[in-house]
VOGU-3710 file (C-alpha; in Angstrom, 3 decimals, decimal comma):
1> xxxxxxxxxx> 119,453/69,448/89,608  117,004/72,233/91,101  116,268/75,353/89,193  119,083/78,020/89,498  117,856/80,871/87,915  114,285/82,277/87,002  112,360/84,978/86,318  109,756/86,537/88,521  107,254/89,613/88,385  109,915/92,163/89,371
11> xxxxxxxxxx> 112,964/90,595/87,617  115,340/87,877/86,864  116,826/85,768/90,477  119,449/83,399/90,661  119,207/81,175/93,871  122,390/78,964/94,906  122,971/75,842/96,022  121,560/74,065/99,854  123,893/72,341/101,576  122,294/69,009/99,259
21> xxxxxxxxxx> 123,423/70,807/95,390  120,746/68,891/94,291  118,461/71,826/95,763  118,174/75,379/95,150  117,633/77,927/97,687  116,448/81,860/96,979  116,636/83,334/100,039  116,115/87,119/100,272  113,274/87,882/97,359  111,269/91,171/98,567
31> xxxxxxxxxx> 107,800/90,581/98,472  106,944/94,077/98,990  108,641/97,508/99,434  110,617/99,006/103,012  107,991/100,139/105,292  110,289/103,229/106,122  108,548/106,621/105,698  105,022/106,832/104,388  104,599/103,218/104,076  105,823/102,830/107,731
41> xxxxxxxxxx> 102,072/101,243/109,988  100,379/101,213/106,584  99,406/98,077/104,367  101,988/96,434/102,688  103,351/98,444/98,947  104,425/96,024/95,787  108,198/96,125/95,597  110,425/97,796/92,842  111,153/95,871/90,155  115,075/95,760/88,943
51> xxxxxxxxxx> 116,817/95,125/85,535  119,999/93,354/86,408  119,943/89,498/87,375  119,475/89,362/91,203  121,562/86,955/93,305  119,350/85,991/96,175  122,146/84,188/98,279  121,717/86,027/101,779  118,773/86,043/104,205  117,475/89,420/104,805
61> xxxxxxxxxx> 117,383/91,481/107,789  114,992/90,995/110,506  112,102/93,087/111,273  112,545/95,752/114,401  111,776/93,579/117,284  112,880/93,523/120,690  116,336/91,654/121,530  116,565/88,806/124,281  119,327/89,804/126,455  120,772/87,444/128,839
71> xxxxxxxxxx> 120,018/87,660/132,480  116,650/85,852/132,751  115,713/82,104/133,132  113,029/83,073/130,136  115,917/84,734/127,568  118,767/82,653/128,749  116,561/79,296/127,578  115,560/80,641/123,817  119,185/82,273/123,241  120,851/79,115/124,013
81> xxxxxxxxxx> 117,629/76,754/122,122  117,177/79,187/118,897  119,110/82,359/118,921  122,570/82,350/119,510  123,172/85,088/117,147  122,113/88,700/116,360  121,423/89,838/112,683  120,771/92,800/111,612  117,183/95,073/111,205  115,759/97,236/109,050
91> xxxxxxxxxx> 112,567/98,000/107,756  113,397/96,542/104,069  112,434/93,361/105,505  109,804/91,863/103,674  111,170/89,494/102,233  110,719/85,447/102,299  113,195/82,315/101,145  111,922/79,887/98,643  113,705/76,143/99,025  112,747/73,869/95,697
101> xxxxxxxxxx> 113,606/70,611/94,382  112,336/71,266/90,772  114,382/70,622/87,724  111,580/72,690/85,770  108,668/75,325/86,019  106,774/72,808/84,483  107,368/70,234/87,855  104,500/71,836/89,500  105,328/70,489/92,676  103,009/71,325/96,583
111> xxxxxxxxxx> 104,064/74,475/97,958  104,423/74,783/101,871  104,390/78,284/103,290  105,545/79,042/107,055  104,996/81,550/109,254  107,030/81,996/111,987  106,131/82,648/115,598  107,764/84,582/118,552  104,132/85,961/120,102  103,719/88,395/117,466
121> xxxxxxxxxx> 106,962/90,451/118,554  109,927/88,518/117,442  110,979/85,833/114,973  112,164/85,751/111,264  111,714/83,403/108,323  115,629/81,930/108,518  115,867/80,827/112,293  118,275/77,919/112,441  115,488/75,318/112,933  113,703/76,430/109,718
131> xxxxxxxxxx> 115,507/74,692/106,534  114,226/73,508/103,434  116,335/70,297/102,357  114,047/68,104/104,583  111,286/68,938/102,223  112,505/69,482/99,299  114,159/65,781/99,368  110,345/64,456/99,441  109,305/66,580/96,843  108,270/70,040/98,261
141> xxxxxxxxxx> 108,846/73,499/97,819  109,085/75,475/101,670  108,702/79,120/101,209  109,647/80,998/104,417  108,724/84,612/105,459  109,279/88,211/107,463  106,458/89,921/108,704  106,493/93,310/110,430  106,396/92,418/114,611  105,770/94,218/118,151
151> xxxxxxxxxx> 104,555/97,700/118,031  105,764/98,063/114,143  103,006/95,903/112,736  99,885/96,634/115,764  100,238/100,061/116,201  96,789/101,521/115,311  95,597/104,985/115,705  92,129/106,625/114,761  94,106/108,568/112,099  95,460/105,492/110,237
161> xxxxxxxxxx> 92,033/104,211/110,205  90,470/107,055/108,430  93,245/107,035/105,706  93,500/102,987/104,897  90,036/103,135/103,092  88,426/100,049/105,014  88,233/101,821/108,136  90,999/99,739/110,212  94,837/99,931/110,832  97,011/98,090/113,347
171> xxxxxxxxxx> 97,493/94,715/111,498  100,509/95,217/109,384  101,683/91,619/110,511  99,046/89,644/109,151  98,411/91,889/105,921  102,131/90,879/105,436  101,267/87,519/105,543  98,583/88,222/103,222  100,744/90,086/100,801  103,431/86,971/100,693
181> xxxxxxxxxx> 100,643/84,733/99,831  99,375/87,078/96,795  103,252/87,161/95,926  103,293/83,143/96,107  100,438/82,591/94,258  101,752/84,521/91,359  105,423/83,935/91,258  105,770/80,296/92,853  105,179/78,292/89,276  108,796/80,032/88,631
191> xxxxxxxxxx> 110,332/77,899/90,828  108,579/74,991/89,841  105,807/75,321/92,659  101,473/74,330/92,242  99,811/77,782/93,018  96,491/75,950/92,952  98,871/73,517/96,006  99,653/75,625/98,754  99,993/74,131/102,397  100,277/77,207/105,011
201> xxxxxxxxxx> 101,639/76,276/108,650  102,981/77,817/111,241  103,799/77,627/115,174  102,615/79,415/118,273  102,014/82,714/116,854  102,140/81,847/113,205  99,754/79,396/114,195  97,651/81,939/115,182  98,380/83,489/112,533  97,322/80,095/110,647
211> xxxxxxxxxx> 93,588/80,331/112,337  93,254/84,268/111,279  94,203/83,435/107,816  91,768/80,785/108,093  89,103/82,614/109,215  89,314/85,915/107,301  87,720/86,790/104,036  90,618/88,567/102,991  92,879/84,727/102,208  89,897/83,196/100,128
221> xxxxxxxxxx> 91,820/81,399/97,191  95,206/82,107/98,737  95,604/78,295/99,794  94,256/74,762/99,860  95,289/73,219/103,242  96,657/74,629/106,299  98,101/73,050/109,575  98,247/74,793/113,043  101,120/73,809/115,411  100,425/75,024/118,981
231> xxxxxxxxxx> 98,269/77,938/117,835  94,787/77,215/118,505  94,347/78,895/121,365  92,135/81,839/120,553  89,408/79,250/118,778  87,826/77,761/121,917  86,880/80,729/123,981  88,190/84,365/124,256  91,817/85,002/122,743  93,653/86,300/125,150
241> xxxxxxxxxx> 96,213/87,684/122,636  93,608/89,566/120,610  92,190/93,007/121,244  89,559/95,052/120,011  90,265/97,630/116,790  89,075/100,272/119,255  91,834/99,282/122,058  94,215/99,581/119,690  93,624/103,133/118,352  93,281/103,997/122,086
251> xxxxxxxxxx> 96,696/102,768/122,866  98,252/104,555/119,970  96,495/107,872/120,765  97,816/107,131/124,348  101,178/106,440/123,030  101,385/109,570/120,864  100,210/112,012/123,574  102,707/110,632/125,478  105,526/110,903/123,021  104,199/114,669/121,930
261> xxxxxxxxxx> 103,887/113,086/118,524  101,675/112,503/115,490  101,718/109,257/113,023  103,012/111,279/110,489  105,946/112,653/113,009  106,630/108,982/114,081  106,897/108,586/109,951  109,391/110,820/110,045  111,774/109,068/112,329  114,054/106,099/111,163
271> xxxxxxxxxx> 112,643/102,643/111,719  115,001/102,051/115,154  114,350/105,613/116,247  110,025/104,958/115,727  110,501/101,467/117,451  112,365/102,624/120,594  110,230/105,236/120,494  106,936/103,199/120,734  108,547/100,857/123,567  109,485/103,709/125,570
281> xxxxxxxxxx> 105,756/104,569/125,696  104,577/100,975/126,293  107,060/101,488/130,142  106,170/105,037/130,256  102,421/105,013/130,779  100,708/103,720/127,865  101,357/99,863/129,075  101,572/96,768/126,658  101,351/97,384/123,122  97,907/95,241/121,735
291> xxxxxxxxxx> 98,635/93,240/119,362  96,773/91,174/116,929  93,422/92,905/116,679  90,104/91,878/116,056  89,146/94,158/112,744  85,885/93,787/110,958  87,958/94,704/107,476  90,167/91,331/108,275  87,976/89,345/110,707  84,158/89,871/110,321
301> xxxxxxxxxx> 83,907/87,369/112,070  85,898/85,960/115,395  87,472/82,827/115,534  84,892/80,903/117,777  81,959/82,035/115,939  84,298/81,166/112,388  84,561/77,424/113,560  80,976/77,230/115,075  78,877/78,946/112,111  80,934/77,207/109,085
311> xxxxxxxxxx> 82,714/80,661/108,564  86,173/79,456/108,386  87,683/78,648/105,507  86,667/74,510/103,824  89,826/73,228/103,937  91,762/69,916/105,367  92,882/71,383/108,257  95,774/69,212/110,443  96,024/70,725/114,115  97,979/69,775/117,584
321> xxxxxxxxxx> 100,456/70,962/120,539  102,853/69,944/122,235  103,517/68,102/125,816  104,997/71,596/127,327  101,966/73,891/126,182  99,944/73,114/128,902  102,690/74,987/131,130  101,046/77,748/128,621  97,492/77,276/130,900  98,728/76,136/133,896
331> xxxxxxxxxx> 98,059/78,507/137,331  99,202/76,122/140,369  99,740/79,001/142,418  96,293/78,922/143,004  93,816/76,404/144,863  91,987/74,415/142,629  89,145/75,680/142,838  89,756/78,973/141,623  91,952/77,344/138,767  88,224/75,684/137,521
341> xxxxxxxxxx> 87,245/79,446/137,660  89,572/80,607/136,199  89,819/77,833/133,651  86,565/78,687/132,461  86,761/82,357/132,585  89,474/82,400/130,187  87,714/80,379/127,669  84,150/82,126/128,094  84,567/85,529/129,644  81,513/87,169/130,036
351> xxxxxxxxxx> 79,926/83,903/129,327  81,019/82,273/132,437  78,125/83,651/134,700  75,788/81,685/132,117  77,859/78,347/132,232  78,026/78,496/136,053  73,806/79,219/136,290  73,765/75,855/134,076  76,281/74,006/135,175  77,342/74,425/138,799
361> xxxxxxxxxx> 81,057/74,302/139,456  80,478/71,803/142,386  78,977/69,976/139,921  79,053/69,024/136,271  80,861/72,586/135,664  83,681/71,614/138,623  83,920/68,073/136,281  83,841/70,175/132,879  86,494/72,911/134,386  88,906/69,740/135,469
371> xxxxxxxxxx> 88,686/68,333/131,896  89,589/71,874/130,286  92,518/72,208/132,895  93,971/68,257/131,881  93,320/69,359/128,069  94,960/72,623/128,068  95,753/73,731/124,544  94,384/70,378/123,160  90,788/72,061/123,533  91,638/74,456/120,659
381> xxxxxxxxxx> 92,614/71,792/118,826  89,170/69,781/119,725  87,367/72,926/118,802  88,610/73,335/115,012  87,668/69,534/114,488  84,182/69,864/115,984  83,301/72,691/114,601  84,776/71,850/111,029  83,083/68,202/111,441  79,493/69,883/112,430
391> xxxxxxxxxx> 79,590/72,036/109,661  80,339/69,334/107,086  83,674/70,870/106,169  86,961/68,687/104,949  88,918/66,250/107,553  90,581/67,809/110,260  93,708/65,168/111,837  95,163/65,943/115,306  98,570/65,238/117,121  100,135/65,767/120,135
401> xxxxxxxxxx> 103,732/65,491/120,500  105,137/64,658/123,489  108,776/63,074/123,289  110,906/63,018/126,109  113,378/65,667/125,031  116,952/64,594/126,062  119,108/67,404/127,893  119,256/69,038/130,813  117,391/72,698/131,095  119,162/75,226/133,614
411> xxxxxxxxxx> 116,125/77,214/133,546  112,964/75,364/136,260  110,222/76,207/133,888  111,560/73,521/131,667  111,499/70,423/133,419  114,289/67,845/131,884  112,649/65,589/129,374  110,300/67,700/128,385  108,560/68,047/124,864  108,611/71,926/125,175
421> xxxxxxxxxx> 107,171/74,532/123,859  108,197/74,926/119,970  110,624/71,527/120,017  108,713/70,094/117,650  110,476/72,078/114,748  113,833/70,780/114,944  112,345/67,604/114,183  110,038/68,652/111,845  112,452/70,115/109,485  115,074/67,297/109,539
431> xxxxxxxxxx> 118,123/69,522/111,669  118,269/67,545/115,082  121,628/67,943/114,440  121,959/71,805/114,640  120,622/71,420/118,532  122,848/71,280/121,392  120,805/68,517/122,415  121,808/65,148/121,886  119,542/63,097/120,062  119,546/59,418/119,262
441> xxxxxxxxxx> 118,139/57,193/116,843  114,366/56,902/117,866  114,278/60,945/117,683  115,925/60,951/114,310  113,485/58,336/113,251  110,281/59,843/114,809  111,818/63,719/112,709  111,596/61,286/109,795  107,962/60,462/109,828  106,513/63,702/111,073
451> xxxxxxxxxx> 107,983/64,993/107,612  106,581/62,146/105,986  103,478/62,977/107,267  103,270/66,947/106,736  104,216/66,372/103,252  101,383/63,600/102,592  99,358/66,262/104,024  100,611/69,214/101,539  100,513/67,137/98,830  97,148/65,211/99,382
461> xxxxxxxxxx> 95,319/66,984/102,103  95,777/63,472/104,513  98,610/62,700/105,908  99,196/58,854/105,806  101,118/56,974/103,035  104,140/55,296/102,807  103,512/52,558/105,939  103,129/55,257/108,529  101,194/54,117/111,178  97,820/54,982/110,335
471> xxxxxxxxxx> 96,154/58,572/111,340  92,000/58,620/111,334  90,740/61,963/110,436  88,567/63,802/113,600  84,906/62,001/113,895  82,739/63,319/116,948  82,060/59,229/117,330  84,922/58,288/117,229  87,662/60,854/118,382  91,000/59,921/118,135
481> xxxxxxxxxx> 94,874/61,895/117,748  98,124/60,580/117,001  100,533/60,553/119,514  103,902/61,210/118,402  106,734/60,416/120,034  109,959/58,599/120,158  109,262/55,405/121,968  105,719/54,884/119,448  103,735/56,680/116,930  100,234/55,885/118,131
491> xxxxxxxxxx> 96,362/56,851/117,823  94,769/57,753/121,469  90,938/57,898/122,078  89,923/61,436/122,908  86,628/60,796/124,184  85,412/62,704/127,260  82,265/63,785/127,536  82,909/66,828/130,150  84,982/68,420/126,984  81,743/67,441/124,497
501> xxxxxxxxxx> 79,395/69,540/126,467  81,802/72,173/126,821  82,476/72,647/122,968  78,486/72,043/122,558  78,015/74,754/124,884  80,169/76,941/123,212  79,270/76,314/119,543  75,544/76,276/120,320  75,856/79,454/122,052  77,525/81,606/119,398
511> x> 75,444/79,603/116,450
//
């Protein structure tokens, strides 16, 4: 039987049983203090340690975010396909969920840390499709996090800047993340956990979120392998969900004026009151919140010129997406043409002029643009392993998945069948069954080895073992993914050399 009851840095926990009593889960341990108050848009504080034995057998509250309210094809899809329910929010939220199958603190066992996505504005560490048992039954520990979200973690101001003492403010979220990793590495040999074996991986945002840790100085020695699920977006070209530090501040001086209010008055108001307050701003004038921002304290150094220079962090690195994130790229309301334009604009931004002089788009640049459209998010994913590969860093493997989903979708922007956007997790943590959907055999077996295989990974930094059909690590002469899906688990050749000048064109230029 799993641990039950350990001791921490701030005090004694007792976890309780998963729904397998052979496991333990802790769900609820604070990693740091409420962000109400002074500690509200500011880094995140240690939290207060207790005397008593603490029974960590409820999830905690959510961090302010905004709430999906039926009406719209968009909310009426993710109610129904992840949140049914409401929980409560506060701002003593920082808190994560620790799942482990050790019988001892000596077990030392790989740790896997998630981060959730949502687009940096919603999510929490216990959605339904997020579980532990799955991992724990081959030999893992899955630690599970909150992180501050929406205008509560980005909101940046020149006045927050000047106090922090590194000259930047506006990324609570990811010094959250940052903070839970300190907390793992020290406390996670209490539950029987390697500190010197920690996996992080997350999807969509918390992939992102994957790449920044990655690439920022700040996460050096926080962990040993990492693996991006549909979040490599911002690593072959401009990041379209990134602005600058000085956006930021502008936004919240905008916000502020607009409000009549100073930080320190917005500290003053309880956590709902300063996130309605902030929202009401982003309709009344001071337009979308930024979010995620591009700090030289955290990131020195962007995430194309990271990948291309050798920056990024040395690490096995496992990377893919998903059948429905090209619907993430796609722009069919316009001609073709101007998609190839467009195409290429988004990845190179002020660059494009420079492409276009070298490569005409009625020419090679028309055939390069067409292979960037057909990859969509998969060129990301192509530019970690090239640029991790040219720099003589560790293996990088790739995947697509890309079952055919069963179910019908009421909402049009989900065709019927398809892999979409953030399916992969039900079957990557074992609970097909708490979907509506109605899975067979071949889906439960295909949930099986992608489990198998992001274990292998956590525990070895490569992912086969165990008769899996093999999975060749990223070489430039021989490119290859796994396909994953129901009907086969199979490699595919990713050569194409329109996508090859493109990443050489973009590596060389920022080298």
């Amino acid at each position: 039987m799993a641990i039950r009851t350990t001791r921490i840095e701030t005090g004694a926990v007792r976890g309780v049983p998963c729904g397998n009593p052979l496991f333990t889960v802790f769900r609820g341990i604070p990693y740091a203090a409420p962000t109400e108050g002074a500690n509200r848009f500011a880094p995140p504080r240690p939290p207060a340690p207790w005397e008593e034995e603490r029974l960590c057998s409820d999830f905690p509250d959510l961090c302010f975010q905004p709430v999906l309210k039926p009406g719209t094809a968009f909310a009426d899809f993710f109610i129904k396909e992840f949140y049914p329910c409401a929980f409560p929010m506060s701002e003593d939220s920082l808190r994560l969920n620790v799942w482990t199958p050790a019988a001892s603190t000596a077990d030392r066992l790989p740790v896997m840390v998630w981060i959730h996505g949502g687009g940096m504005s919603t999510g929490y560490g216990h959605e339904m499709e997020f579980d532990g048992e799955g991992l724990a039954r081959r030999g893992v520990l899955l630690v599970t996090l909150n992180y501050r979200l929406d205008v509560l973690a980005w909101f940046a101001h020149p006045d927050l800047s000047l106090e922090s003492g590194t000259g930047s403010s506006g990324n609570c979220g990811i010094l959250d993340q940052l903070a839970a990793l300190r907390w793992v590495h020290r406390n996670i040999a209490s539950f029987g956990g390697d500190p010197d074996n920690v996996t992080i991986f997350g999807q969509s945002a918390g992939g992102s979120s994957v790449v920044s840790l990655l690439v920022s100085p700040r996460s050096e020695g926080l962990f040993s392998r990492a693996i991006v699920q549909s979040g490599s977006y911002g690593t072959a070209g401009e990041n379209r969900l990134s602005a600058t530090l000085a956006e930021g501040e502008a936004w919240g001086e905008k916000a502020c004026g607009l409000l009549g209010k100073s930080v320190d008055d917005l500290r003053a108001l309880s956590g709902e009151e300063a996130f309605k307050a902030l929202k009401w701003a982003e309709r009344h004038g001071a337009g979308p919140a930024p979010r995620h921002l591009s700090d030289p304290y955290l990131f020195p150094v962007d995430p194309v010129r990271a990948f291309a220079t050798g920056a990024a962090r040395d690490v096995p690195i496992l990377v893919g997406s998903v059948g429905g994130d090209r619907a993430l790229f796609a722009e069919p309301e316009h001609p073709i043409r101007e998609q190839k334009r467009r195409a290429l604009r988004s990845r190179l931004g002020r660059r494009t002029d420079e492409f276009l002089a070298r490569f005409p788009l009625d020419g090679e640049g028309g055939r390069i643009a067409a292979a960037l459209l057909e990859a969509g998010p998969r060129v990301g994913d192509l530019a970690i392993a090239h640029g991790q590969f040219r720099n003589g860093h560790a293996p990088v493997y790739l995947y697509f998945f890309d079952p055919h989903v069963p179910g019908h979708n009421a909402a049009s922007f989900v065709p019927d069948g398809m892999a979409y956007h953030s399916s992969e997790m039900w079957y990557l943590f074992g609970v097909l069954g708490r979907c509506w959907r109605r899975f067979d055999g071949r889906h439960h077996d295909l949930s099986e080895a992608m489990a198998d295989y992001w274990t292998h990974f956590a525990r070895t930094g490569d992912p086969n073992g165990n008769g899996l059909p093999s999975w060749p690590a990223f070489h430039p002469d021989a490119p290859a993914m796994i396909r994953l899906d129901e009907r086969r688990i199979c490699t595919e050749d990713l050569r194409d050399p329109a996508l090859v000048e493109f990443l050489d064109f973009l590596h060389d230029d920022v080298s």
